[in-house]
SEKENU-372483 format. One record per residue (C-alpha): x, y, z; residue in three letters. Coordinates in steps of 0.02 Angstrom, whole numbers, padded with zeros to 5 digits, always signed. Example, Ala and Ser with C-alpha at 12.3 -4.5 7.8 and 13.67 -1.06 7.14 Angstrom:
<koltis>
+00615-00225+00390ALA/+00684-00053+00357SER/
</koltis>
This chain:
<koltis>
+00582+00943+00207UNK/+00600+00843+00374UNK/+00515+00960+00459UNK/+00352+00997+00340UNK/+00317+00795+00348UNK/+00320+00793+00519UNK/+00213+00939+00511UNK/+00114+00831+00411UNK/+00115+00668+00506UNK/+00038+00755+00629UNK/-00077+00849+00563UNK/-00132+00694+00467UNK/-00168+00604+00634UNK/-00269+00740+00671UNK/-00381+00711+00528UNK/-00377+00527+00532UNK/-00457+00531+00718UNK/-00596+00645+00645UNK/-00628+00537+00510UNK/-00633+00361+00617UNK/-00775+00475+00735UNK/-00872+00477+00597UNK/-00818+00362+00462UNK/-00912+00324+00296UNK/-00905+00122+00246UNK/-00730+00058+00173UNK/-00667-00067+00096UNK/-00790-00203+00039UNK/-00932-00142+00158UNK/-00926+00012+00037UNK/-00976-00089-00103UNK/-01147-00017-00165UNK/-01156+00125-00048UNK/-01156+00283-00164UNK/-01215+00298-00344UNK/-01126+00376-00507UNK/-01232+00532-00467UNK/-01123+00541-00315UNK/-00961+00619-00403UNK/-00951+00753-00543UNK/-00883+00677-00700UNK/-00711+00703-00778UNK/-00750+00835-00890UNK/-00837+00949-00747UNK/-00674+00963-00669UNK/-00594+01009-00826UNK/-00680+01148-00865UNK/-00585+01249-00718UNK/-00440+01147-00722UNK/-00396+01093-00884UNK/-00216+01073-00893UNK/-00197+00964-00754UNK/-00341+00884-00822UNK/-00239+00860-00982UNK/-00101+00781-00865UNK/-00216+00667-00810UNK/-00303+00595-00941UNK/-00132+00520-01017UNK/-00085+00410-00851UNK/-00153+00241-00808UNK/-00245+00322-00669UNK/-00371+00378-00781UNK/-00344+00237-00891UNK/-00365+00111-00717UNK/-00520+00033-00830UNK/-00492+00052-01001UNK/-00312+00009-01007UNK/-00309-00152-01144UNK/-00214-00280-01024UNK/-00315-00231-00870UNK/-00495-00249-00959UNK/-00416-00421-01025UNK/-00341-00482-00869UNK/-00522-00446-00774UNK/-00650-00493-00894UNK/-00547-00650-00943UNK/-00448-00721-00818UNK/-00492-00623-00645UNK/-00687-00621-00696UNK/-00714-00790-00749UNK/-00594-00875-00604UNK/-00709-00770-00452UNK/-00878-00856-00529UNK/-00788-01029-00530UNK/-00677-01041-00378UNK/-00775-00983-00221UNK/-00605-00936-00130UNK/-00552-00808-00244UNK/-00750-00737-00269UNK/-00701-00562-00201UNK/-00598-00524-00332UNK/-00776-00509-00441UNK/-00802-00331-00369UNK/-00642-00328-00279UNK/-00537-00286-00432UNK/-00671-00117-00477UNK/-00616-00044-00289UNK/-00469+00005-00378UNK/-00474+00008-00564UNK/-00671+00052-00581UNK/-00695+00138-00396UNK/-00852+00256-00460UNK/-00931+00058-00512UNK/-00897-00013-00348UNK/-00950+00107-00230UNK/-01107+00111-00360UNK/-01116-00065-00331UNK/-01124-00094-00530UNK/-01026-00260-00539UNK/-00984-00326-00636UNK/-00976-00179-00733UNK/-00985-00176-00938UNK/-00836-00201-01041UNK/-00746-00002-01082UNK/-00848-00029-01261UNK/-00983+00002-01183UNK/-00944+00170-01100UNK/-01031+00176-00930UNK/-00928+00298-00798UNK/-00835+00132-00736UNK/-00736+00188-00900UNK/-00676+00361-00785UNK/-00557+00231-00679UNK/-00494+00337-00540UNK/-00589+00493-00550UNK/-00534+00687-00514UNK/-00678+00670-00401UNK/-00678+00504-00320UNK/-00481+00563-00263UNK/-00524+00742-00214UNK/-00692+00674-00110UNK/-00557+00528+00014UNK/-00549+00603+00187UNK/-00435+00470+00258UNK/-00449+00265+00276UNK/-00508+00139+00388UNK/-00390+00042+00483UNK/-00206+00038+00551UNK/-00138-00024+00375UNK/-00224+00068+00203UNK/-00232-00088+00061UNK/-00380-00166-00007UNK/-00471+00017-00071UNK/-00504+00052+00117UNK/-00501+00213+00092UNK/-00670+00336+00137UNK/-00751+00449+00040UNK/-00860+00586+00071UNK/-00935+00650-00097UNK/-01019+00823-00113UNK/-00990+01007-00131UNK/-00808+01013-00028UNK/-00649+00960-00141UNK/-00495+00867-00027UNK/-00341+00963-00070UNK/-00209+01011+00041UNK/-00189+01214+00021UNK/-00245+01335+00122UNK/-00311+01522+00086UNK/-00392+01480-00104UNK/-00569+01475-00151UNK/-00654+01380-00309UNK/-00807+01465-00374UNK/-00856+01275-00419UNK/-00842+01173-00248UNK/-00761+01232-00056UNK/-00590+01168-00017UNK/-00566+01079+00138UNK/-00370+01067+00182UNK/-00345+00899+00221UNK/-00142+00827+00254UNK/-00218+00661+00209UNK/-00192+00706+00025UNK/-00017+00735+00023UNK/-00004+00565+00124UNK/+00093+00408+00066UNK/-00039+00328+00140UNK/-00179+00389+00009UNK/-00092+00312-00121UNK/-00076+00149-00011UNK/-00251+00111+00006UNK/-00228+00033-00189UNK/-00067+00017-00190UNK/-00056-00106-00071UNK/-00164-00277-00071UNK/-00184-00435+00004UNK/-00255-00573-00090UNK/-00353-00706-00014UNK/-00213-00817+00055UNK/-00180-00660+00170UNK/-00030-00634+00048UNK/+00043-00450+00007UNK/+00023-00467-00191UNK/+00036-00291-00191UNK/+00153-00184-00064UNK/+00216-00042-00162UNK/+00179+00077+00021UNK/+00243-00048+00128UNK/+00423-00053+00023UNK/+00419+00124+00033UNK/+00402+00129+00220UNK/+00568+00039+00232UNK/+00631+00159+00094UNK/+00791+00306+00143UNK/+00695+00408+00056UNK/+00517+00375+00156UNK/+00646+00420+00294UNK/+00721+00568+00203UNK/+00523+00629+00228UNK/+00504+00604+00032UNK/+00335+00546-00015UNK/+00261+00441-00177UNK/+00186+00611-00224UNK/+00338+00703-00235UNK/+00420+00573-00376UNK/+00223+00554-00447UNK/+00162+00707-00444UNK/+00319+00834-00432UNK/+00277+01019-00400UNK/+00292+01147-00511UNK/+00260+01335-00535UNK/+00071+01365-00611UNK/-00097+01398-00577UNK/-00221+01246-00558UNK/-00349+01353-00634UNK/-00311+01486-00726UNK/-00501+01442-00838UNK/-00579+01500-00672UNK/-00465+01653-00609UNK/-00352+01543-00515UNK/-00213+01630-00407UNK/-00024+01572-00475UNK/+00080+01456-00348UNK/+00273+01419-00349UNK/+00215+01219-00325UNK/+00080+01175-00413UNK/+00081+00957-00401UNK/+00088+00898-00584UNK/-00053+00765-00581UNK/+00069+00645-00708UNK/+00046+00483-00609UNK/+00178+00437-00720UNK/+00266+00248-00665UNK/+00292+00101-00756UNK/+00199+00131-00911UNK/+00304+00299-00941UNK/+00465+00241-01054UNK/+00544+00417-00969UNK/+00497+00359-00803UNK/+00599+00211-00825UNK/+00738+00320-00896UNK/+00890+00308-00743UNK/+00775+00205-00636UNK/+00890+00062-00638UNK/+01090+00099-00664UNK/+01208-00055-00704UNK/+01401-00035-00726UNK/+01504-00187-00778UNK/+01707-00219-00742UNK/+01831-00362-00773UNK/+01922-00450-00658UNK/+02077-00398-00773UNK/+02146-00313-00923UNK/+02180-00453-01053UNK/+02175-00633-01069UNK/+02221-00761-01206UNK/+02106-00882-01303UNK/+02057-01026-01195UNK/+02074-00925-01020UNK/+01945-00866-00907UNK/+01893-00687-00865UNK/+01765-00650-00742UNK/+01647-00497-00777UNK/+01541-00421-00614UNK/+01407-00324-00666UNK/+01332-00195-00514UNK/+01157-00167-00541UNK/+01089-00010-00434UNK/+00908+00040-00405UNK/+00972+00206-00405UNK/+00803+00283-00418UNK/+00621+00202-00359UNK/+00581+00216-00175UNK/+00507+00053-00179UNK/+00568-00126-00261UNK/+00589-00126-00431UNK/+00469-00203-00506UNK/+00342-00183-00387UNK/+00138-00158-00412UNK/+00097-00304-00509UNK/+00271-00387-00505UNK/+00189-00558-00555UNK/+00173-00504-00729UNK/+00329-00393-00722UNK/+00485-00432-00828UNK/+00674-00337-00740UNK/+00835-00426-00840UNK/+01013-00407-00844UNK/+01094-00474-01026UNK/+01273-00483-01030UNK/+01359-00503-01239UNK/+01528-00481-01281UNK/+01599-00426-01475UNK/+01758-00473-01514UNK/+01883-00403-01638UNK/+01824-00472-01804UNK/+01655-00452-01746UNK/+01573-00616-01659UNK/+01484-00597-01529UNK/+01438-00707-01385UNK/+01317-00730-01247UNK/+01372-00737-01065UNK/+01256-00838-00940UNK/+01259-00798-00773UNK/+01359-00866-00625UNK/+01242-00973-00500UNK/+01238-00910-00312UNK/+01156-01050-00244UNK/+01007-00977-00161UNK/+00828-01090-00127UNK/+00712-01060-00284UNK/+00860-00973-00378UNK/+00828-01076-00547UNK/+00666-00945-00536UNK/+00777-00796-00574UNK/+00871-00855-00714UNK/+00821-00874-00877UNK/+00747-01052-00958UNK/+00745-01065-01160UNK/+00592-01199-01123UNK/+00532-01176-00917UNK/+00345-01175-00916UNK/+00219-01103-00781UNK/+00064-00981-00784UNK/-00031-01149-00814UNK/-00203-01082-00697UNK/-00216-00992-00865UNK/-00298-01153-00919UNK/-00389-01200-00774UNK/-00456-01029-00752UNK/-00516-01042-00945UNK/-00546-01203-00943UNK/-00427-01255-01046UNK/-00406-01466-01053UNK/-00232-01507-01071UNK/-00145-01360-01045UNK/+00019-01361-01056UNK/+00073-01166-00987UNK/+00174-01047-01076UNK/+00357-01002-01087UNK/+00396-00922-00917UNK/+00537-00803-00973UNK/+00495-00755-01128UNK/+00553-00651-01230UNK/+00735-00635-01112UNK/+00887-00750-01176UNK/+00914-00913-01081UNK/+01048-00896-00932UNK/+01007-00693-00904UNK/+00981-00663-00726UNK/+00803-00604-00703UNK/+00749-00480-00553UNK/+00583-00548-00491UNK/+00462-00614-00358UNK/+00399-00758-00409UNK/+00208-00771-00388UNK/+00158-00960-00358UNK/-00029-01035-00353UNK/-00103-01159-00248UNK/-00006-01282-00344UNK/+00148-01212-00334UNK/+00164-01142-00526UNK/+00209-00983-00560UNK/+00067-00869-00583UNK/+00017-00686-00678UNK/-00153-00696-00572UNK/-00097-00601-00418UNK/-00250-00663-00342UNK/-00225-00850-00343UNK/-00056-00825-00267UNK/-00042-00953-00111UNK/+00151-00938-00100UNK/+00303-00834-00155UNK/+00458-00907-00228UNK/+00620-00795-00181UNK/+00619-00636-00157UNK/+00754-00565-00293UNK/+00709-00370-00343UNK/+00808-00212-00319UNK/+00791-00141-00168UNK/+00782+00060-00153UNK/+00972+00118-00166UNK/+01031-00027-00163UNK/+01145-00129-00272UNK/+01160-00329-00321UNK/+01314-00391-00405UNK/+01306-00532-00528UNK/+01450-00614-00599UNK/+01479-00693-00786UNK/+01635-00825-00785UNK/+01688-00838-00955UNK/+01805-00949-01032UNK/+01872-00863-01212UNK/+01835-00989-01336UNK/+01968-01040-01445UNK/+01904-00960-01602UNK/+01889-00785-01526UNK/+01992-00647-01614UNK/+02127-00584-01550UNK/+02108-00389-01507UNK/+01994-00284-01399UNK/+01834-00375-01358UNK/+01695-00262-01312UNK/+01592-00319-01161UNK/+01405-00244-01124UNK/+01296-00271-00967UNK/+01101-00218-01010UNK/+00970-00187-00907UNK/+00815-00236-00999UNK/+00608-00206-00945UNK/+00467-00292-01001UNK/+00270-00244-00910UNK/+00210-00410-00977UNK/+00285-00585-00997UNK/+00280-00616-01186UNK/+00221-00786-01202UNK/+00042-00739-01091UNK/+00032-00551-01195UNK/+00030-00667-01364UNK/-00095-00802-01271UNK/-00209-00677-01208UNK/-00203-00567-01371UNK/-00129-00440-01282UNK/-00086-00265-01388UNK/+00099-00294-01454UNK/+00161-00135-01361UNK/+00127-00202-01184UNK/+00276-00332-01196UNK/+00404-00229-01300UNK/+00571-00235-01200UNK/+00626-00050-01126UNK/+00819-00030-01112UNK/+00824+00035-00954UNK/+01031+00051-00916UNK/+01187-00015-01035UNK/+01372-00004-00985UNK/+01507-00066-01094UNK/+01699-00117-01044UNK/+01857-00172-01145UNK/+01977-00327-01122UNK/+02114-00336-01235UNK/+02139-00536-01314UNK/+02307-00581-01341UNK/+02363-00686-01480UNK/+02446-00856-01419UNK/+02639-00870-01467UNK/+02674-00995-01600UNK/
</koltis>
């Protein structure tokens, strides 16, 4: 494996040096610069390859546009703030170099709502992938990537032909870096809202020579086009895109095992629980991508014998900004909701909602020019503390908990969860987001016994 990605590295300099000869327009100077006619539809691809097509259709790659939150978080907060605040104006057509590329590069901005059903609705298409030679620059973010659209298809095998398009072999595609040139982004306070590649860089596994395709789109034994007499392959890449939106994906991601500091205890004494919590899984932080909006939480409840159960809060460190990353029954932020809308008055919305007051919460706070916490990763100005899960890494968090004196004595069953959440509840139900986009995901759950002892009379 080592030894293909070096193989790779350098073939991909290669290309990158004969794309910056003769480079196409990236970025925001590539705003306007092609039209829709430019790239083949969706469904022209499919008819040669439709079961990867199939694959495709289901992932938020295709759905980049369409998706409910994202067509409400552009048209009503992202939208609306770029026509009011001059410093955040880019984010107007800005936001389309990613989730509508085919409208940007058309230069159709803002581009109709998904009701409407222009190609914006295609989000990132077969073809506007398949036609990126490389990107502009030392670091890809910001949809610097290049594109040369036309009659040859970017892929990255040699010795096949397509009766539909030539195949130019190009390392660039199975590149960490092509899937950096959305997946990272800097807003504009210079700030790296988005660094999903750059967390990967400092990754073991970026230096175990894994890349974001290999957990993204694993290989498997097929044939990319058997509708058009396509030769079988032992590693066909499944195009799944599958990540945070995939309940399966999320399966294992995080791990969390959870041990007392001893055995047994009576009624009125103190037993200390540590919880380990592992990102045993992601190459990058967890959450990462839009970890503004993001929800990671570790709930700790304990049953006793006769069948109570109570809520452990976790212990304090002591860290600057840690009140951030623990729970509040009443905190409020995400107030530039009501500037952006225009809202008089407005007061914010819960900030932690739905996860129980005194969990520890796994975050990166987001904080706008005002210093509030923020779900509009382009009004973020600062960053409260950094406090995510780290690629194979663990963070232990302990629960002190004095037994009250009504607990029953007997085993008392103690369970650390690990709960996920894409949207913040409070700002889905605000925004009228679908229902579905905020419904906790158990992610992990580890249980472990104490034993209560009865007093002596």
């Amino acid at each position: 494996m080592k030894t293909r990605w070096m193989v790779l590295s350098a073939l991909m300099i290669v290309v990158l040096a004969l794309v910056a000869y003769a480079a196409g327009p990236a970025g925001d100077a590539a705003l306007g610069a092609y039209s829709y006619d430019d790239f083949e539809p969706n469904e022209v691809c499919g008819e040669c390859h439709a079961g990867l097509t199939r694959q495709y259709e289901q992932s938020l790659m295709h759905m980049s546009f369409t998706h409910h939150w994202d067509e409400i978080e552009y048209f009503d907060l992202a939208l609306p703030h770029s026509e009011k605040v001059e410093k955040v104006a880019g984010v107007k057509a800005g936001c389309n170099g990613c989730h509508a590329p085919l409208a940007f590069l058309a230069g159709d901005i803002p581009p109709k709502r998904p009701a409407e059903g222009t190609r914006a609705n295609e989000g990132v298409s077969c073809d506007l992938c398949h036609s990126i030679v490389g990107f502009e620059g030392e670091v890809p973010f910001n949809f610097n990537f290049i594109v040369e659209p036309g009659e040859v298809q970017q892929g990255v095998r040699s010795g096949t032909e397509s009766p539909g398009h030539e195949i130019a072999v190009n390392p660039f595609m199975a590149s960490a870096e092509l899937c950096g040139t959305c997946h990272n982004e800097k807003d504009p306070w210079g700030l790296w809202v988005k660094a999903t590649h750059l967390e990967w860089k400092d990754s073991p596994q970026a230096k175990a020579g894994i890349v974001c395709q290999d957990c993204h789109m694993p290989p498997a034994a097929g044939n990319s086009a058997p509708e058009a007499g396509g030769m079988d392959h032992p590693d066909v890449r499944q195009h799944l895109f599958h990540g945070a939106h995939d309940n399966g994906k999320l399966a294992g991601a995080v791990e969390v095992r959870i041990h007392a500091d001893r055995d047994s205890a009576q009624a009125g004494g103190k037993m200390i629980f540590t919880a380990s919590v592992v990102n045993a899984k992601a190459a990058h932080m967890i959450p990462s991508g839009s970890a503004e909006e993001r929800l990671l939480w570790l709930d700790v409840h304990a049953v006793d014998a006769a069948g109570r159960s109570y809520h452990l809060a976790v212990d304090r460190k002591g860290f600057e900004g840690e009140e951030l990353t623990i729970a509040s029954a009443d905190a409020l932020a995400y107030h530039d909701i009501g500037d952006i809308q225009g809202i008089e008055n407005f007061k914010g919305l819960l900030r932690d909602a739905p996860v129980p007051a005194g969990d520890r919460i796994f975050r990166l706070p987001y904080l706008d020019p005002a210093g509030r916490m923020t779900v509009a990763q382009w009004n973020t100005a600062a960053f409260g503390p950094d406090y995510r899960l780290a690629p194979l890494q663990a963070v232990n968090e302990t629960f002190s908990w004095p037994l009250p004196a009504e607990i029953a004595p007997g085993p008392v069953t103690v369970t650390a969860t690990v709960w996920y959440a894409k949207i913040v509840q409070s700002v889905a139900d605000f925004l009228e987001v679908p229902a579905e986009e905020a419904v906790p995901v158990k992610m992990s759950e580890h249980s472990t016994t104490i034993e209560v002892v009865a007093q002596a009379s």
